[in-house]
N, C-alpha and C positions, 0 to 999 in steps of 0.2 A: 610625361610617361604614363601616369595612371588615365590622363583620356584618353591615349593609345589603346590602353589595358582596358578601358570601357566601352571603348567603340567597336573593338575585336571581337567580346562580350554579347554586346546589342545585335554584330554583325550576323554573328553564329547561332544566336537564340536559337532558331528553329533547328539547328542540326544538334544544338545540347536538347532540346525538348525532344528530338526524334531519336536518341540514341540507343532504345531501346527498343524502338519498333522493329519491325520484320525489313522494311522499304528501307534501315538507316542510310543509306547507303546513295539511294535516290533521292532524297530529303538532302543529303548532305552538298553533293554535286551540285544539284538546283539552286544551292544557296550560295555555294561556291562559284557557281558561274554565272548566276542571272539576279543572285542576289541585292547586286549595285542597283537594277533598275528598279528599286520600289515593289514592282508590281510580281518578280522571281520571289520577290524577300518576304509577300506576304502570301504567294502562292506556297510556299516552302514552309512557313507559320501555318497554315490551314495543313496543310501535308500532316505535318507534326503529329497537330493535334485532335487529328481525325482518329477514330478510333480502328484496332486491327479486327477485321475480320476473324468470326467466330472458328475456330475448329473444332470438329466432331470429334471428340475420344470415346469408345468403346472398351472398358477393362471387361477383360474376359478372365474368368478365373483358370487355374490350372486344370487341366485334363478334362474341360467341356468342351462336349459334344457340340459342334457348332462346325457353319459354314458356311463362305463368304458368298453373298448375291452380287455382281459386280453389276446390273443396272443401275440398280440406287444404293450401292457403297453399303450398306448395312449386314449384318452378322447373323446368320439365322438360327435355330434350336435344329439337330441333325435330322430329326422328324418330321419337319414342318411342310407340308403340301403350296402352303402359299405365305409370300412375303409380307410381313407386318405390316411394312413401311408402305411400300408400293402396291401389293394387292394382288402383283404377278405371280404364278404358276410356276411353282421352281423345280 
């Protein structure tokens, strides 16, 4: 019974490593269906423990003057003639 309980363990590694990421989901499946052949089981492992992609947060304070350039995603001052980021003509 506990080799059962440790080979289920070893089985699932990558989808217990991945259960936090954004992909859990995909990480999980992978391991669940192609897991058995070796090569799902360490593609699923690399999946895990790969890192999530960064996201951009922008806090803006209450009641500022600002507004969204949707070229390049960024937030501008209401005044502003040209984009920080990008350089373009708003």
């Amino acid at each position: 019974m506990t080799f059962l309980l440790v080979a289920a363990l070893l089985y699932f590694l990558p989808a217990i490593i991945g259960h936090n990421k954004r992909d859990a989901a995909g990480i999980f499946l992978l391991n669940l269906l192609a897991g058995w052949t070796g090569i799902g089981w360490i593609v699923a492992l690399l999946w895990a423990c790969a890192s999530d992609p960064r996201v951009h947060t922008v806090l803006v304070p209450a009641g500022a003057a600002v507004r969204y350039h949707a070229p390049c995603g960024t937030l501008q001052p209401a005044g502003a003639q040209y984009c920080w980021a990008c350089g373009r003509h708003l």
